[in-house]
C-alpha positions as CSV (number, residue, x, y, z in Angstrom):
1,X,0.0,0.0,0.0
2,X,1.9,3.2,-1.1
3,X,0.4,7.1,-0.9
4,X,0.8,9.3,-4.2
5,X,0.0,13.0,-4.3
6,X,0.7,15.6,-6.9
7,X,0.7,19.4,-6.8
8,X,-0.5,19.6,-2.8
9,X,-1.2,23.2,-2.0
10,X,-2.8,24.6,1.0
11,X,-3.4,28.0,2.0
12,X,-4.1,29.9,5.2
13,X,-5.1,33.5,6.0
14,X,-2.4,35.3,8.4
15,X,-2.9,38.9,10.1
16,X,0.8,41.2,9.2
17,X,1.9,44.8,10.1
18,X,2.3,47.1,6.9
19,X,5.4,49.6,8.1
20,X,2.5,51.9,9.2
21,X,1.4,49.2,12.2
22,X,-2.0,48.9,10.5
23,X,-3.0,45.3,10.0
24,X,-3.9,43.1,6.8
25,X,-4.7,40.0,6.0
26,X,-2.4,38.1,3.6
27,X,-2.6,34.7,2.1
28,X,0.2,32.3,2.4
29,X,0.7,28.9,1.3
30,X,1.5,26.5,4.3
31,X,2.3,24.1,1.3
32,X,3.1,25.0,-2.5
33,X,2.4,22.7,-5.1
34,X,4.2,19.9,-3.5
35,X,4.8,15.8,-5.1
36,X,5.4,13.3,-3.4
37,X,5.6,9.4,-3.2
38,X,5.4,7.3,-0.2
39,X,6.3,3.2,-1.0
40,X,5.9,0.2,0.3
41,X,8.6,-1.0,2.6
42,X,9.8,2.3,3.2
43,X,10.8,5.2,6.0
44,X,10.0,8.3,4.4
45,X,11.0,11.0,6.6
46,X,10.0,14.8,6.6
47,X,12.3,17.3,7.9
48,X,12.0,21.0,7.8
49,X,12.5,23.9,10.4
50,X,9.8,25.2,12.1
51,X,6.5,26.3,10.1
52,X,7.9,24.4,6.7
53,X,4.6,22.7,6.5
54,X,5.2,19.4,7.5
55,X,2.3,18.9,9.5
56,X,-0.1,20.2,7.5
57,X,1.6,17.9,4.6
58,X,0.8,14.9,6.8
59,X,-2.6,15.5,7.5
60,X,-3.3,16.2,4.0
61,X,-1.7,12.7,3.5
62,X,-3.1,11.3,5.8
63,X,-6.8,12.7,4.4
64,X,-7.2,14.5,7.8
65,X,-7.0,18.0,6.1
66,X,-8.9,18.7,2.5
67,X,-6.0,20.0,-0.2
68,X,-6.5,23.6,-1.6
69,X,-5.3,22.5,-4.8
70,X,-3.8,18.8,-6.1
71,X,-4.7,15.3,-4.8
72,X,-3.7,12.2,-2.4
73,X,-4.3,8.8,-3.7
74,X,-4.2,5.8,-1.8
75,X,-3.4,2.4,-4.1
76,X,-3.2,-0.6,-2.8
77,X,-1.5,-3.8,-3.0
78,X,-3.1,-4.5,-6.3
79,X,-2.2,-1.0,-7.5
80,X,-5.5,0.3,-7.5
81,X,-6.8,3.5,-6.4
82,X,-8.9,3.2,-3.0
83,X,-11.8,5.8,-2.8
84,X,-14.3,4.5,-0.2
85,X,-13.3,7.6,2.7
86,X,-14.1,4.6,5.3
87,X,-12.2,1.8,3.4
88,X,-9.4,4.7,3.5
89,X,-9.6,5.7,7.2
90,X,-8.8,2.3,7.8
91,X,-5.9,1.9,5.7
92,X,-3.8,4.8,7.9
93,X,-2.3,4.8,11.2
94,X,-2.1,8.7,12.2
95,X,-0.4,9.8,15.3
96,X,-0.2,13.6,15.9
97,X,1.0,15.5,19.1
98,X,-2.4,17.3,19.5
99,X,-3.5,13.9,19.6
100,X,-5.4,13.0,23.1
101,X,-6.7,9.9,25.0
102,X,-9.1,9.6,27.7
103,X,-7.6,9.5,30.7
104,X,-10.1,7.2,32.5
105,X,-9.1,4.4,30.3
106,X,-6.3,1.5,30.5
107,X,-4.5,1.2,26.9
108,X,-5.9,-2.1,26.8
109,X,-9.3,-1.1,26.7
110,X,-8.9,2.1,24.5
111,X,-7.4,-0.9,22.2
112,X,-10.4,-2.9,23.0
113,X,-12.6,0.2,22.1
114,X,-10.7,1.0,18.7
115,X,-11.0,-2.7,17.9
116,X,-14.7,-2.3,18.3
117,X,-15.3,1.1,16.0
118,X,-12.9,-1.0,13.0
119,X,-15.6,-3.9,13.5
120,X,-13.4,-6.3,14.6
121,X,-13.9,-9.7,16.2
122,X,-13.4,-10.3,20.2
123,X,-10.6,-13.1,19.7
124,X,-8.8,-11.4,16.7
125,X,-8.8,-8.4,18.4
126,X,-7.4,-9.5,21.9
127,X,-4.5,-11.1,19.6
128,X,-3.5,-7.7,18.1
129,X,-3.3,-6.3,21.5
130,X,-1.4,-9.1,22.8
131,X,1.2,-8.5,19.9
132,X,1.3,-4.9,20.3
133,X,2.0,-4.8,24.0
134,X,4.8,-7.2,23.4
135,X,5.7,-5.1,20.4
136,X,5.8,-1.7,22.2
137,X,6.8,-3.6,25.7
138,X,3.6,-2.1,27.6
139,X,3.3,-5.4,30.0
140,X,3.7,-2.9,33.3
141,X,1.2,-0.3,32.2
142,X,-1.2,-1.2,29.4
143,X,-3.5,-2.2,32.6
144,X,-3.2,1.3,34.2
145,X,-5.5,4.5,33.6
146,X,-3.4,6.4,30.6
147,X,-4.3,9.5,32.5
148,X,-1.6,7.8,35.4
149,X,1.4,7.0,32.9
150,X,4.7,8.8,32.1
151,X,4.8,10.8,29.1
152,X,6.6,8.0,27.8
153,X,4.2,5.7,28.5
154,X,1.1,7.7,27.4
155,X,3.1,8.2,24.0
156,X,3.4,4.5,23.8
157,X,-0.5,4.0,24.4
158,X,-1.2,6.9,21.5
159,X,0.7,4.7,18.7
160,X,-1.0,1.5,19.9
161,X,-4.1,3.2,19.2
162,X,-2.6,3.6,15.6
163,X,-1.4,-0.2,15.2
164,X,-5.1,-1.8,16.7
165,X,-7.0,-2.2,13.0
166,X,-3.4,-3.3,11.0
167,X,-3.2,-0.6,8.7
168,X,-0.8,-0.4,5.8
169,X,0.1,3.1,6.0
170,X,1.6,4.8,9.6
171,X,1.7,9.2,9.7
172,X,3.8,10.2,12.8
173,X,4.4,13.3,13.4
174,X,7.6,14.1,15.6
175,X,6.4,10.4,17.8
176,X,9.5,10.6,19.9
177,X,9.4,14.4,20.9
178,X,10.0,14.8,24.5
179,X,10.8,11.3,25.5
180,X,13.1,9.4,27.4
181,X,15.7,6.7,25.7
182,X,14.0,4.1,26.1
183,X,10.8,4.9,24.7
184,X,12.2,6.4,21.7
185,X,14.0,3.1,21.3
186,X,10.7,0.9,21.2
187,X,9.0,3.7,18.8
188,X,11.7,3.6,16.3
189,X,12.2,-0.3,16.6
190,X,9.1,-0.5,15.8
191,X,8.9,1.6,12.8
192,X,11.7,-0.5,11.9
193,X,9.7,-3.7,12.1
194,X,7.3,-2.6,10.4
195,X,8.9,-1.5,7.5
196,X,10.4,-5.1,7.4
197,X,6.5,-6.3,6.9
198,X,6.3,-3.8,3.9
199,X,4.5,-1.3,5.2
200,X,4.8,2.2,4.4
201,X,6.0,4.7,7.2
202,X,5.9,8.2,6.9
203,X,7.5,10.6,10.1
204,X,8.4,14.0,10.7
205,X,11.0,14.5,13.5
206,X,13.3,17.3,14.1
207,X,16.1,14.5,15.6
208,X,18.5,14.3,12.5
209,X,20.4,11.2,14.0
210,X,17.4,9.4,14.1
211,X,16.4,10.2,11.0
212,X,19.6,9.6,9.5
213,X,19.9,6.3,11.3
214,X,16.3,5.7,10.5
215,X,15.0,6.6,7.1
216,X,15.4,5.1,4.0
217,X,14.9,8.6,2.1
218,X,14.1,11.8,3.3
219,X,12.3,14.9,2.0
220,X,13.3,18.3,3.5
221,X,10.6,21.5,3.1
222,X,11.0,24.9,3.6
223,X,8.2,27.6,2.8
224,X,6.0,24.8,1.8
225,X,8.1,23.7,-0.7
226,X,10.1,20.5,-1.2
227,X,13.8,21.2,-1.8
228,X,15.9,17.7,-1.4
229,X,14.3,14.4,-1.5
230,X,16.9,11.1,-2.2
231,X,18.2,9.0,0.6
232,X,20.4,10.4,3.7
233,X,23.7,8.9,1.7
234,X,22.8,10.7,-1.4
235,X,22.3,14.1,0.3
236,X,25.3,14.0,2.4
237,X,27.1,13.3,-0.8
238,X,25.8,16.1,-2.5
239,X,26.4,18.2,0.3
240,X,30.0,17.2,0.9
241,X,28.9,16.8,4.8
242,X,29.6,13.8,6.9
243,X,26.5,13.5,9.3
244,X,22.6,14.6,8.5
245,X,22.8,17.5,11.0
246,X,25.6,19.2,8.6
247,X,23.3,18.2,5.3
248,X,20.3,19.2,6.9
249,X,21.4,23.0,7.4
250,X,23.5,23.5,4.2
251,X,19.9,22.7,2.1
252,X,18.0,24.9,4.4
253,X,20.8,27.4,3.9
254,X,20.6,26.8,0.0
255,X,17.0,26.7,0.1
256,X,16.9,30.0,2.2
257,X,19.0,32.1,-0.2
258,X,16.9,30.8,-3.3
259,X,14.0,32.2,-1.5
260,X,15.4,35.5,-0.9
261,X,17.0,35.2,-4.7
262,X,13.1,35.0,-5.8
263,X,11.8,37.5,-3.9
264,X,14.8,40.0,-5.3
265,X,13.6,39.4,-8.8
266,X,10.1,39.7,-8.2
């Protein structure tokens, strides 16, 4: 199951000073007329500073935001286009940090819960939480209210609410911000794993050793705009730098100046 948009744009109204103080509206685009391909077996990750647009790129991928202009296909094994806006719900796992749980819950039975709403079967479903708590090693908490667990722990519980329905696709965006060793560990193993199965995993993260260590290719945005996308290998390479960090400034440097360049000879 792979993800295919072309020519993403999305706009937003913002309020700016005029050199007079008075206040306007202006129109911006969050993100500009973007491509992009996400594959099977894959880590795609997306890395940008601060208001590049990744976020809103994800949740137009992950057909939790409407595009402005362009589209996002989903195709499936057989390489056909999936249409059916419940059939394609349940072909993404999406974790964002606005994401919340209720508190009054164990993670085993917001799992039970999400296996309900995906119509799932009590015995099948009480094996894909069995698998997941081994997978995410939740064995001391998944029992205990989420509202009680570390911020690891509550992080943990969030992404096995992504995994209970098996989809094909996983959105994270930044999953291991703010956490401890350990739980980034289990998080990015099990990205790993389950890129080994062949499914597709898009991420965002502003950890550049992790992504580096992590992604099979990598697209970095800035102003809405894509401006690398190839493997972390090929962009060191082309950047003459020797660690991801280096790479990722020298293209936001590039891609800062280019900006500037176009706004000159508008």
């Amino acid at each position: 199951m792979r993800i295919e948009a072309r020519a993403l744009c999305k706009s937003f109204t913002r309020l700016v000073n005029d050199k007079d103080k008075k206040s306007r509206k202006e129109e911006f685009f969050a993100v500009d007329h973007v491509d992009i391909d996400a594959h099977e077996g894959e880590i795609l990750g997306v890395l940008g500073p601060n208001g590049a647009g990744k976020t809103t790129l994800l949740r137009m991928l992950g057909n939790l935001l409407e595009p402005g202009e362009g589209f996002v296909h989903i195709i499936d094994d057989k390489g056909e286009r999936i249409t059916d806006p419940i059939r394609i719900k349940s072909c993404i796992g999406y974790l964002s940090g606005n994401t919340r749980l209720y508190g009054r819950l164990s993670a085993r039975e917001m799992m039970r819960t999400i296996s309900e709403i995906y119509g799932m079967d009590e015995e099948s479903a009480a094996a894909r939480i069995d698998q997941i708590v081994e997978v995410l090693k939740m064995q001391d908490f998944v029992d205990n209210r989420i509202e009680r667990l570390s911020t690891g722990q509550t992080q943990r519980a969030n992404i096995a609410r992504c995994l209970v329905h098996s989809p094909g696709i996983y959105i994270f965006d930044e999953p291991t911000l703010g956490l401890d060793i350990l739980s980034s560990e289990s998080i990015v193993n099990f990205m790993k794993s389950e890129k080994d199965a062949g499914r597709t995993v898009l991420y965002s993260t502003h950890y550049m050793e992790e992504a580096q260590y992590l992604c099979d290719r990598v697209i970095m945005m800035y102003k809405g705009r894509i401006i690398a996308n190839a493997s972390p290998d090929e962009l060191m390479e082309q950047t003459k730098t020797d660690n991801l960090r280096e790479t990722f400034r020298a293209i936001i440097d590039s891609g800062a100046k280019s900006a500037e360049s176009e706004g000159e000879d508008a």
